[in-house]
N, C-alpha and C positions, 0 to 999 in steps of 0.2 A: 490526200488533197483532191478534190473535185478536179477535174480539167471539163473543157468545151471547147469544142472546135470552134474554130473562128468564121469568117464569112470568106477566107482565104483556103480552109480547111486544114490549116492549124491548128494545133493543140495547143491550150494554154489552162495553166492551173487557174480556181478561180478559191479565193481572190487574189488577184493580179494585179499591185497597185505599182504605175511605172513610173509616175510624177510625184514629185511634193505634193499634197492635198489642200486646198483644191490648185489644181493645174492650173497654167498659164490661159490657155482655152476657156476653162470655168470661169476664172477669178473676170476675163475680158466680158463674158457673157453675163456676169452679173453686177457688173458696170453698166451695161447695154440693160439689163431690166430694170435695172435700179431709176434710171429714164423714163423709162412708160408704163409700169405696172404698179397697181394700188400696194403704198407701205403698209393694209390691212393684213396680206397675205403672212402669216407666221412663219418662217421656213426655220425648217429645226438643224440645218446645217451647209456644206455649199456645195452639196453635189449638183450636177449637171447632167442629170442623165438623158441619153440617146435611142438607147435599143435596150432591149431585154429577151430573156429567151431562158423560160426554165424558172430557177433560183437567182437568174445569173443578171445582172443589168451594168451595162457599158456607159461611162460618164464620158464628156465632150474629148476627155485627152487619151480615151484609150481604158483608163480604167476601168478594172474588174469588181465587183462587190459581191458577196454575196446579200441576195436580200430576204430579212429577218422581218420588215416591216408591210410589203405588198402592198404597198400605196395605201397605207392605213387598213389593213386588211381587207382590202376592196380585190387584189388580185389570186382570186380561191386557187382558180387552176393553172396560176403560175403566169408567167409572160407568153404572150403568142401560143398558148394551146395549140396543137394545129387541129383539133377537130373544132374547138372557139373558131376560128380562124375560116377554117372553112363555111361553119354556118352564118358565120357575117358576109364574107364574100357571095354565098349564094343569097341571100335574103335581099342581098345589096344588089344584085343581080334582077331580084325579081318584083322586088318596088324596094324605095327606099324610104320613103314616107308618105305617111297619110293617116291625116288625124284620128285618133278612136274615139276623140271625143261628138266628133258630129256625125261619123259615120261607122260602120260596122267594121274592125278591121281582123279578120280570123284568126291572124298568132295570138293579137291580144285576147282573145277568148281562150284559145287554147291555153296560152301560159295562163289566164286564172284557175282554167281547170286543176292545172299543176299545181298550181299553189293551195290548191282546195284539198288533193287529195293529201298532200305533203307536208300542209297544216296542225300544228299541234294542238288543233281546237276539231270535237270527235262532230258535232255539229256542222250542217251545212255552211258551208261559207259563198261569197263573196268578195271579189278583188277592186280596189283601185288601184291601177299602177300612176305612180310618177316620175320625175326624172331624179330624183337625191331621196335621202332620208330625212332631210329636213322636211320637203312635200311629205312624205310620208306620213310625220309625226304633225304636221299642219290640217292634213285632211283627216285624222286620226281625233284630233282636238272639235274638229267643226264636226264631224258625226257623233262624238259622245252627246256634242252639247243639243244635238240633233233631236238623237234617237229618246235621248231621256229627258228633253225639257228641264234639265237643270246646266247651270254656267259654273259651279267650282269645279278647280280642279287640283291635285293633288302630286306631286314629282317629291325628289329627294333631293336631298346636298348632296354634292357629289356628282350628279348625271349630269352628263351632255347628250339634249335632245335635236341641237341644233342652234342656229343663228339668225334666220326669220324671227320678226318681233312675237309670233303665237311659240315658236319652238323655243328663244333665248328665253321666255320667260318661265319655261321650265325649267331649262338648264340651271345648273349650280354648280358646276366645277369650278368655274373660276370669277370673282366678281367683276376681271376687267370684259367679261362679255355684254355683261349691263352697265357698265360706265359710260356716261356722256348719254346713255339712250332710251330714259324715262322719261314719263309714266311706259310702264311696259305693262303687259296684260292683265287686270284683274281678276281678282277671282283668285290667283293661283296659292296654294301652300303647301312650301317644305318639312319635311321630318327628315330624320336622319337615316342614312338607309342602315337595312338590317333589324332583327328584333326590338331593338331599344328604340327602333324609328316609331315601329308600330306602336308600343307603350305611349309614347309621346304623341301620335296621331290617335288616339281613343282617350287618353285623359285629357290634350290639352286643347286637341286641335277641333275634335269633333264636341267636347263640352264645355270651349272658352270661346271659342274663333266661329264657328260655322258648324250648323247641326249636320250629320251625316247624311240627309236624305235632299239637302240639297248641291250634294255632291255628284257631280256626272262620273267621274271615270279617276284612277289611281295610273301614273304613268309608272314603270320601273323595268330600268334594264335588269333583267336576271342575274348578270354579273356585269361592273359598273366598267364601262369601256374607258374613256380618257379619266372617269376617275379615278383611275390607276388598277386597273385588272381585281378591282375584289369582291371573291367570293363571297356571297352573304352566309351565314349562319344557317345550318337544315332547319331550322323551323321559319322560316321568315317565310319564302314565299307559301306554304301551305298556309299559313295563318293568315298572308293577305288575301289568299282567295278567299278563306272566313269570312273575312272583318266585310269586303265587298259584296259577297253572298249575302249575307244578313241587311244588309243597310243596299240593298238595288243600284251598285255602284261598279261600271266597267273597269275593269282590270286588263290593262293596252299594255302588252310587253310591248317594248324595244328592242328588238333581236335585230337593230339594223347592224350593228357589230357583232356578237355573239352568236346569230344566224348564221345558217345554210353552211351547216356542217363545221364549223370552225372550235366547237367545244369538243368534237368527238361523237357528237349527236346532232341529230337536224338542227335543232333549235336547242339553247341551250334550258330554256325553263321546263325540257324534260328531266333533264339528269333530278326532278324533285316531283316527279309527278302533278304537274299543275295542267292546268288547261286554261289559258289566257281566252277575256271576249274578242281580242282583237290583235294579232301580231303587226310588227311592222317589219318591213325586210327593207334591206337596199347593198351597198357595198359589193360583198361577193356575189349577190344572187346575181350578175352578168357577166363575171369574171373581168371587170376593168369598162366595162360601158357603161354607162349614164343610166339609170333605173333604180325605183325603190316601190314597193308595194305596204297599202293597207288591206291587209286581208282580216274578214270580221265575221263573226256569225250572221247567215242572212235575212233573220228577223231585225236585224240591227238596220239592214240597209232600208230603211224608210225613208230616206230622202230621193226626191222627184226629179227628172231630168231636167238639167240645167243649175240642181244646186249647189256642184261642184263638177268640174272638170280640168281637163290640160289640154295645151294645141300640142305639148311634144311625147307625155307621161304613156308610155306605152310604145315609144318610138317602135316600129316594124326589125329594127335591126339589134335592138337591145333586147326584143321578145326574143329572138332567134339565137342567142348570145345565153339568156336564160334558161332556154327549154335543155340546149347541150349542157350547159353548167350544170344541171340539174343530174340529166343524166350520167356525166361525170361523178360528182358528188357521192350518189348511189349503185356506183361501177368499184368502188374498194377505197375511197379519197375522205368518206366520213372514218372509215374504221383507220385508215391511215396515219387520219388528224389523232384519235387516239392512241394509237400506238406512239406516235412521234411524240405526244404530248407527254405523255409517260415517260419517255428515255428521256425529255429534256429536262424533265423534275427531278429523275434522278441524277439525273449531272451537274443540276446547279444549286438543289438545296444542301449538299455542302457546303455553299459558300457563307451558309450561314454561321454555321462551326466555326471555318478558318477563319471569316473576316468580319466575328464578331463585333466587332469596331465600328463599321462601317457598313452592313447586309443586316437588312431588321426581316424579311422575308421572303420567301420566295412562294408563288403559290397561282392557280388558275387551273384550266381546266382543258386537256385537248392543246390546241395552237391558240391557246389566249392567255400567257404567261407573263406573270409581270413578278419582278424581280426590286422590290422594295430597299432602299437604302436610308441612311441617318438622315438628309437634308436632300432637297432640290440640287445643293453645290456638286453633291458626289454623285447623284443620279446623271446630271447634262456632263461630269465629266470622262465616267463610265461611256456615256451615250456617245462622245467626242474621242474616246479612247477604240471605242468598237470601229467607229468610221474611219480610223488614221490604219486602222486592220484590215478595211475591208470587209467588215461587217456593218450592216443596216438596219440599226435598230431605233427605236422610238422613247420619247420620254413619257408618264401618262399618269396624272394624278398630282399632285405634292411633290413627290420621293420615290416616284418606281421609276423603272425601263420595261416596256413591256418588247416582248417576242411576238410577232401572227408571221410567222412563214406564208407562205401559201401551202394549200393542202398537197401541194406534188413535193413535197419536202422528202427526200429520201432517206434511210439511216447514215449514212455517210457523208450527206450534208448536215443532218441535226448534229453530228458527232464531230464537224468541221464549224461549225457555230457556238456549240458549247464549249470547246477548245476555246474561240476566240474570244467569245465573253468572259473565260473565267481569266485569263492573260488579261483583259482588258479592266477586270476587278484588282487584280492584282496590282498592276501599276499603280492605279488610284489609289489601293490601299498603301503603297510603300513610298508613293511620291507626293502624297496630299496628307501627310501626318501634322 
């Protein structure tokens, strides 16, 4: 069992659950938001958390968890890094903001450079940073339609690009994200993802619906994030960069999930050999601060000062949050995600043998696992069974639970999570017959 010292310098095993779930403390605290905070916000269960440190995050009564989810895998290098930690405090020290959009601000240069060399596109690039990936996949949209003078656009069932009216109308994970919020953006068309999407986007879409050349850009996460962790098919993404190559059409990965080391590789649309015109980062590329980036080949960047910017995208202390992550990342924390991702495959695609019943799949890449079940009922009960453990994991798709550690996952906490999840399959399968 993990332990961690406390702030007392106690030892304590983690996870460490000392209250009924959620605690007296929680259950008060969300009374009190339930008061002033938008019923928008989806929360996937009632934790209350305070502090984190590591794997480890402390909820309002004391409780220990370990966490299997990193704020949507937004948290690469864990809670509180202390070299994160340190380069926010100095940056915070030595300005704290100042716009990059009206004036010159030198981390924001620098981290593009970063982002140029570490790019999985061999062409020069160019950065926009923003503050989410939803800006990301926003300024990502307004440049294809930019660069190429064409307005369709093309996404998959399945993706979440985000929830801005240009982002939700790509997304197709779920229909209640366009409910109540039409007309939503023109132009846009889905296929299915994976090979059979592409079949369907060459007979139906580009010879029924809209000719291919007045197609700007093709958006696709490399492996589909909340559309429940799945890998496409080895022929998919090389045949998209075809279909795009032929018909003058950008091809925009989405690596704001699947990025900055979280597959086991920088970017996950290497594990197939592709080179994307335009990546989008965001989530872990600051280890838990506000930042997303469009980084694009720089013949692309043709649009003029003034045609897009941000007063915060690039903030001074979320550069600085970046450029260590980075270094991190490429200090032994990419090869790590892989190694961890490996032991946690082999630990839980048994469960598909034993709990035939109930486990249709297990499967992903690195620290991006999702764990497929019969129905939505058995995945949030699994997901509700890990949390009463003291494991924190995520729903994501239909019928998965997905796994993103942060990448400082140890072997000893992978092998303390895979324990917890397969106990927490278990129950479900013997108490939910």
């Amino acid at each position: 069992m993990t332990e961690l010292a406390d702030r007392r310098g106690a030892t304590r095993p983690v996870p460490d659950i000392v209250t009924e779930l959620p605690g007296p403390k929680a259950r008060a605290h969300i009374e009190f938001d339930a008061r002033y905070v938008s019923p928008s916000l989806p929360r996937a269960y009632c934790i209350v958390p305070v502090r984190g440190d590591g794997l480890v995050v402390e909820d309002i009564d004391g409780n220990r968890f370990l966490d299997f989810a990193a704020g949507i895998a937004v948290n690469s290098t864990g809670h509180g890094h202390p070299r994160i930690l340190a380069a926010i405090g100095q940056q915070a020290r030595d300005l704290l903001h100042f716009s990059a959009s009206d004036f010159y601000l030198p981390i924001y240069a620098r981290l593009a450079a970063e982002l140029d060399r570490i790019s999985p596109i061999s062409a020069p690039t160019r950065s926009f940073l923003t503050n989410s990936g939803t800006e990301a996949v926003e300024a990502a949209m307004k440049l294809a339609r930019y660069a190429t003078g064409r307005q369709n656009l093309v996404a998959f069932l399945g993706a979440f690009h985000g929830r801005s009216y240009g982002a939700v109308s790509l997304t197709a994970s779920k229909a209640k994200y366009h409910a109540r919020f039409g007309p939503l953006l023109p132009g846009v068309y889905h296929v299915p993802f994976g090979s059979r999407g592409l079949d369907e986007l060459e007979d139906r879409v580009f010879r029924r619906l809209v000719p291919p050349e007045e197609v700007a850009a093709v958006f696709v996460e490399p492996i589909l994030g909340e559309g429940g962790y799945v890998v496409p098919d080895a022929g998919f993404l090389p045949r998209l960069r075809e279909i795009c190559d032929r018909h003058g059409i950008l091809l925009i990965a989405d690596e704001i999930q699947s990025g900055t080391g979280r597959t086991g590789k920088m970017w996950a649309i290497e594990h197939w050999g592709v080179e994307p015109d335009v990546v989008l980062a965001a989530k872990g590329i600051a280890s838990g601060l506000p930042l997303g980036a469009m980084i694009a080949r720089s013949e692309l960047m043709t649009w003029t000062a003034g045609t897009h910017g941000s007063t915060f995208g690039g903030n001074p202390i979320s550069c600085a949050a970046a450029l260590e992550t980075i270094k991190l990342l490429e200090s032994g924390l990419i090869e790590n995600a892989a190694e961890r991702g490996e032991q946690a495959l082999d630990g839980l695609r048994p469960l598909v043998r034993r709990y035939e019943r109930i486990v249709r799949d297990v499967r992903g890449k690195g620290l991006m696992i999702g764990v497929q079940f019969d129905s939505a009922e058995t995945g949030g009960a699994v997901q509700d069974a890990c949390f009463q453990r003291g494991l924190l994991v995520l729903g994501a798709g239909d019928d998965a639970v997905r796994m993103s550690p942060p990448l400082t996952v140890t072997e000893e906490q992978m092998a303390v999570g895979i324990r917890l999840f397969r106990d927490a399959v278990h129950e479900v399968a013997t108490t939910h017959s």
